[in-house]
N, C-alpha and C positions, 0 to 999 in steps of 0.2 A: 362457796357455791360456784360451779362451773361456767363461765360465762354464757352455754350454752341455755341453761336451766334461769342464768339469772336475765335471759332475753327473752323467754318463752314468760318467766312469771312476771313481766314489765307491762307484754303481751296480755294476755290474762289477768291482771291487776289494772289494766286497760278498758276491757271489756267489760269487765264486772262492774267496776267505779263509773260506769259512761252513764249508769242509771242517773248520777248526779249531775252527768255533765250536759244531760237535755236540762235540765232547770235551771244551768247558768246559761247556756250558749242557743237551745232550742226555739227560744225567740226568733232570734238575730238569724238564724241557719233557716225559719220558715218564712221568714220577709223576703231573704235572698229569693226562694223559691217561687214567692208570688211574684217580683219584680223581675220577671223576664219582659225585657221589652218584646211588644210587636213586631212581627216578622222572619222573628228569631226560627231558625228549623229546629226541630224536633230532637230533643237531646240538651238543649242550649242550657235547661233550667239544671239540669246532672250535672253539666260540666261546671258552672258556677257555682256550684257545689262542693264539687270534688276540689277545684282550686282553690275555695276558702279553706275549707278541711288541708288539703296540703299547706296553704301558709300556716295556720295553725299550729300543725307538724314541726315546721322549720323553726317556728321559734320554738316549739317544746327543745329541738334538737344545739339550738344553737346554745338556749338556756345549760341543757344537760352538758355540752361541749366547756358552758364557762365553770360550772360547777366540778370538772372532773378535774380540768387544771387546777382548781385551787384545792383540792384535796392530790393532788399529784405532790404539789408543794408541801402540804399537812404530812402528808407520810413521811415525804423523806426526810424528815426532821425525826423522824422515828425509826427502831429497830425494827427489819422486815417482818419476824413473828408479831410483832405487838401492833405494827400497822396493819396487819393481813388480818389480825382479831379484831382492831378495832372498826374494820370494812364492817366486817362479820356483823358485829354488835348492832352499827348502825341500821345497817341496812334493818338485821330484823324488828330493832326498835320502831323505827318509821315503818314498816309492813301492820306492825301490831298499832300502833296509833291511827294508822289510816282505815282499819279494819273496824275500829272501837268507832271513828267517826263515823263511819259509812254504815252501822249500824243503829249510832245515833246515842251510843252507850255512854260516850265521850266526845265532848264537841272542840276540846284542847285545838286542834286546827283551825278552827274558825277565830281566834287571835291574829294566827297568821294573814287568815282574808282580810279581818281589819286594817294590819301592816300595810297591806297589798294594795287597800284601796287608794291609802291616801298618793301611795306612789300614780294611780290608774286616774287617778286626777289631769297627772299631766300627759299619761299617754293616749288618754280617751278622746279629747280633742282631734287629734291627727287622723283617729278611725272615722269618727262625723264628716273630717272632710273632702273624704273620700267617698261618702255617699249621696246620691242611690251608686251601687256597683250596677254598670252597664258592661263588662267584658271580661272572662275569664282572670285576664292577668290584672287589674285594678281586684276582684276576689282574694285573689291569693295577696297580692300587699294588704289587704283589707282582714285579709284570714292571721297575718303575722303581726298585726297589729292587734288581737282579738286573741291571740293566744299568749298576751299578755294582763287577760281581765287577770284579777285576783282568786284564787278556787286553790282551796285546801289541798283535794283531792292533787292535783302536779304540782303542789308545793312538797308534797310529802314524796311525791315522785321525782321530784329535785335532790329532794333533801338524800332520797335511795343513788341518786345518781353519785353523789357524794362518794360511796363506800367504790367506787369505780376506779379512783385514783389514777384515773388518763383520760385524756379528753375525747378520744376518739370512742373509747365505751363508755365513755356520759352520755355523747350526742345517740349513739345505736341504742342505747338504753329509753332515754326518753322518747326518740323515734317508734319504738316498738310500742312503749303505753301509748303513743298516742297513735297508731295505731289499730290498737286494740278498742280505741273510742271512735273508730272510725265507723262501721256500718250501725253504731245505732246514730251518730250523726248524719250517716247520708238514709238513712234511713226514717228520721225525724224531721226531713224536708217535706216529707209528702203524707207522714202519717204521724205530724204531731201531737194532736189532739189523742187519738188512739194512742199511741204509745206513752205518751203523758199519763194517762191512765194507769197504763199497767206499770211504769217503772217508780212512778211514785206509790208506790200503794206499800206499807212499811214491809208486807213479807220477802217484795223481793229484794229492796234494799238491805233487809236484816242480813236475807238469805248470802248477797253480793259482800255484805260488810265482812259475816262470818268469814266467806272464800279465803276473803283476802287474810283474812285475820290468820285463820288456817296455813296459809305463805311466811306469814311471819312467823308463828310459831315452829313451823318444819325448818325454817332457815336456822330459830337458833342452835337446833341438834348439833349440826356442826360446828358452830360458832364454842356451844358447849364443849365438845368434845377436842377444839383445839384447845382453851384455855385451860381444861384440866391433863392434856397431854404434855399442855408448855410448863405448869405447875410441876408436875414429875419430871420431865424433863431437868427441872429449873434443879427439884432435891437432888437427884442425883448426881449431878454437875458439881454440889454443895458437897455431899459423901465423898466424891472423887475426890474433891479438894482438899478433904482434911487429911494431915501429916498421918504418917503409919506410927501405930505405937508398940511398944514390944511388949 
């Protein structure tokens, strides 16, 4: 898939998945919102919004950044075609697993959250102590400590940065989903309640799960189409090879 395509469906894979991501994070983004100190001008409670949602960001990115070098490394222990398939493979596998979650079909991810937690054990402390957030920049340390909770949903979007095989389109990768969870989180500062409504309500979460599911399965066309080209390829290289007989 063309890096182009696979930043726009990061994007979008983003946006659709964020239904979930008010019920892990929608709390914690509507306290920020009440806790504007007095005196503060007009705008103050947005912007310590906007810079938790940015740290957030930074560790989705920095996460994708670690995940791309170690699949930099997985590849080139591998022949180019079989590595450039097995990108393929992955990525649409976690597309379709995240899609199955997200509609609630298969909750396979939610192991992962378990994993996740025991690790958030010891990083949950550091976020407490940095609260109440009184200033933009303590939000955004607070926001990158917090985009470390445990949630299926960018675990699986990790797990896609994987098929990236360089760190620099790990980090743009995961930057872009998380992105894409950006206006229903600044969004669910001020109309949590209301939107809590609608985005839990299972049609549109089926309807988001589908989407995405839908990405994964458009991905493996190609992914298909390489391995049964490299298949032919592979016999006829075989034919080529054998002696001429008379």
């Amino acid at each position: 898939m063309p890096v182009e395509v696979t930043i726009v469906s990061a994007l979008l894979v983003g946006l659709l998945g964020s239904t979930h991501c008010l019920g892990m994070c929608g709390g914690i983004v509507g306290s920020l919102s009440l806790a504007t100190p007095k005196g503060r001008p007009w705008g103050w409670q947005g912007l310590q919004l906007l810079a938790f949602n940015l740290g957030r960001i930074s560790s989705y990115a920095i996460a994708g950044a670690l995940f791309g070098w170690l699949s930099a490394h997985a590849f080139d222990a591998l022949p180019a075609p079989t590595a450039r398939l097995a990108a393929q493979w992955l990525s649409a596998g976690f597309m379709i697993a995240l899609g199955l979650y997200l509609t609630g079909w298969w909750t396979g991810l939610g192991a992962l959250e378990r994993i996740g937690a025991k690790l958030w054990r010891y990083i949950a402390p550091v976020g407490r102590r940095m609260l109440p957030v009184r200033h933009p920049a303590q939000a955004w340390l607070f926001g990158m400590v917090w985009g470390w909770l445990p949630c299926g949903l960018v675990y699986a979007s990790l797990a896609w940065s994987l098929s990236s095989g360089d760190p620099g389109s790990g980090a743009l990768l995961m930057a872009a989903f998380g992105a894409g969870t950006l206006p229903m989180m600044l969004a669910s500062g001020g109309l949590a309640r209301r939107l809590g409504t609608v985005v839990r309500a299972n049609g549109v979460r089926r309807a988001s799960g589908l989407l995405v599911l839908a990405v994964g399965v458009y991905s493996l066309i190609p992914a298909g189409a390489a391995h049964h080209g490299h298949q032919h390829s592979g016999a006829a290289s075989a034919l080529t090879a054998l002696p001429a007989t008379r």
